[in-house]
C-alpha positions as CSV (number, residue, x, y, z in Angstrom):
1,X,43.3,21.6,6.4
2,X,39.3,23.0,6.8
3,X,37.3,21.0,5.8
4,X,35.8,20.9,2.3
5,X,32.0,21.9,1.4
6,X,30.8,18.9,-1.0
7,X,30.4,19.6,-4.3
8,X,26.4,18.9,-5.2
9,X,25.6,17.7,-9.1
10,X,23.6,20.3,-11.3
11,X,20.5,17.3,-11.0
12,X,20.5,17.5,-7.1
13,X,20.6,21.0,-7.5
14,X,17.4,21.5,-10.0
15,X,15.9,18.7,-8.0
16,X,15.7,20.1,-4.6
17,X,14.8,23.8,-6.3
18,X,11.6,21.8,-7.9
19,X,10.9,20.0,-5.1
20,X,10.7,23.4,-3.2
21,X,8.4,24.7,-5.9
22,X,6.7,21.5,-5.4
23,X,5.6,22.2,-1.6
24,X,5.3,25.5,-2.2
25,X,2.5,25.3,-4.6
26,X,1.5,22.1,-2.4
27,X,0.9,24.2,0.8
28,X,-1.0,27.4,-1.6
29,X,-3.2,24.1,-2.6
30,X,-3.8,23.2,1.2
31,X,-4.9,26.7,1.8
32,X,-6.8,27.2,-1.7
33,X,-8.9,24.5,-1.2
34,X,-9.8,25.3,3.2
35,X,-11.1,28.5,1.5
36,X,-13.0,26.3,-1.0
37,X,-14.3,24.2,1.4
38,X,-15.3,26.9,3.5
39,X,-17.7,28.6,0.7
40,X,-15.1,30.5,-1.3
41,X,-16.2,29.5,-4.7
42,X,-15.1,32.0,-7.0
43,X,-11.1,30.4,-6.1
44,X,-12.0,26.9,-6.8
45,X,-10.2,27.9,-10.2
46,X,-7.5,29.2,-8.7
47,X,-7.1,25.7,-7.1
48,X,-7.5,24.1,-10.6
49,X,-5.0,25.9,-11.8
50,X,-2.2,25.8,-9.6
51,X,-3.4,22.0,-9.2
52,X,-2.2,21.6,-12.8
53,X,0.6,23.4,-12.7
54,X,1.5,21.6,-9.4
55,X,1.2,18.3,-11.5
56,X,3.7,19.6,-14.1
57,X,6.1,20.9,-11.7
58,X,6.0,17.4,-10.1
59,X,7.2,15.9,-13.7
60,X,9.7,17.7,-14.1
61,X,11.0,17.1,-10.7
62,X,10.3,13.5,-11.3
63,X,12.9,14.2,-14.5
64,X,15.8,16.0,-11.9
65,X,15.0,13.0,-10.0
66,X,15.9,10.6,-12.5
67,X,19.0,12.5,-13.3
68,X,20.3,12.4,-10.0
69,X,19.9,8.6,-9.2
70,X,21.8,7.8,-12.3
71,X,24.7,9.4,-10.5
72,X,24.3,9.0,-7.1
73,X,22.7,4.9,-7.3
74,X,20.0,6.8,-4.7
75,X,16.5,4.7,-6.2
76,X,14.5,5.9,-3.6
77,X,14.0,9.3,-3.7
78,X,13.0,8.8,-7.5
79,X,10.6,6.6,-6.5
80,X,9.4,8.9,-4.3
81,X,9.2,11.6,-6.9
82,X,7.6,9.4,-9.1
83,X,4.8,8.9,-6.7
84,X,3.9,12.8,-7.0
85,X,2.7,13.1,-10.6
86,X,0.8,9.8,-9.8
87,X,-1.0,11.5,-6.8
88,X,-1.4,14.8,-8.7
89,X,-3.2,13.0,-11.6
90,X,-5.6,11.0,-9.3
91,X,-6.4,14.8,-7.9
92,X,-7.5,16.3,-10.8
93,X,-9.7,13.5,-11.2
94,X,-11.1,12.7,-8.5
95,X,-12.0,17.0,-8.7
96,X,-13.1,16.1,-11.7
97,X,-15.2,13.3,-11.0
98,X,-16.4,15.9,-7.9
99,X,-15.3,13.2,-5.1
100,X,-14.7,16.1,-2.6
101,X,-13.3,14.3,0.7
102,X,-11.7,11.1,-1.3
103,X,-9.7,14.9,-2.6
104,X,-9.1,16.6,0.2
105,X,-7.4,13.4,2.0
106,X,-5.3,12.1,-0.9
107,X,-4.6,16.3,-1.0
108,X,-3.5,16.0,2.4
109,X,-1.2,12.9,1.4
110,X,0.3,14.7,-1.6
111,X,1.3,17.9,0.8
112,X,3.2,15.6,3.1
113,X,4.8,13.7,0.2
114,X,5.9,17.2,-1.3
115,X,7.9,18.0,2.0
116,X,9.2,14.8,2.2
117,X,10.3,15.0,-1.3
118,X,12.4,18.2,-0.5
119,X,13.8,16.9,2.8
120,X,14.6,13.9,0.4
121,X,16.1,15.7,-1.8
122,X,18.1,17.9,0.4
123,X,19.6,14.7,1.8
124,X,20.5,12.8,-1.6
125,X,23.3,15.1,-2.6
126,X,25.6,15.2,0.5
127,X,27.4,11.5,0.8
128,X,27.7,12.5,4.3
129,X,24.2,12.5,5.3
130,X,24.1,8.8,4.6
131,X,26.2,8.3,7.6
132,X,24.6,10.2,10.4
């Protein structure tokens, strides 16, 4: 018998697709704000922006998070998502409050986290992966 391709819940699923978006719009920051940094100042706005809609994105992978530990018992990855709309909101203000390198460090932080999130996430639905 061949064997059988594990069947991944609809919250793992939505999880890792938001976690994606999640680094995606993490590594667009990354590059937004080394233009910003290097005199581009008409995008700084562009980096607001995405930076909130990063920070949303974040919550409601937080949410698919949640969803998925309650079936799979898995506590750290939504602890781990957690952690992203906590760094996202001490972003926008530490832009706000114009701390420019406390940002671009705790930026660098949050674009690791979002990977890690996703590799996290890509992990937490197959009950094989626990054994290897």
């Amino acid at each position: 018998m061949p064997p059988t391709k594990p069947v991944v819940s609809p919250a793992v699923r939505n999880l890792r697709a938001a976690a994606l978006v999640v680094s995606i719009l993490a590594l667009a920051q990354a590059a937004l704000g080394g233009t910003v940094l290097s005199g581009g100042g008409g995008i700084r706005d562009i980096h607001g922006y995405i930076g909130y809609a990063t920070f949303v994105i974040a919550l409601i992978a937080t949410f698919f998070a949640w969803k998925a530990s309650q079936s799979s018992g898995n506590k750290g990855t939504l602890y781990h998502a957690i952690s992203l709309p906590v760094l996202a909101l001490v972003q926008i203000g530490l832009a706000e409050m114009d701390l420019k390198w406390v940002h671009v460090i705790i930026g660098a932080v949050f674009l690791i986290a979002a990977f890690g999130l996703y590799a996290m996430a890509d992990r937490s639905g197959n009950p094989d992966s626990e054994a290897a």
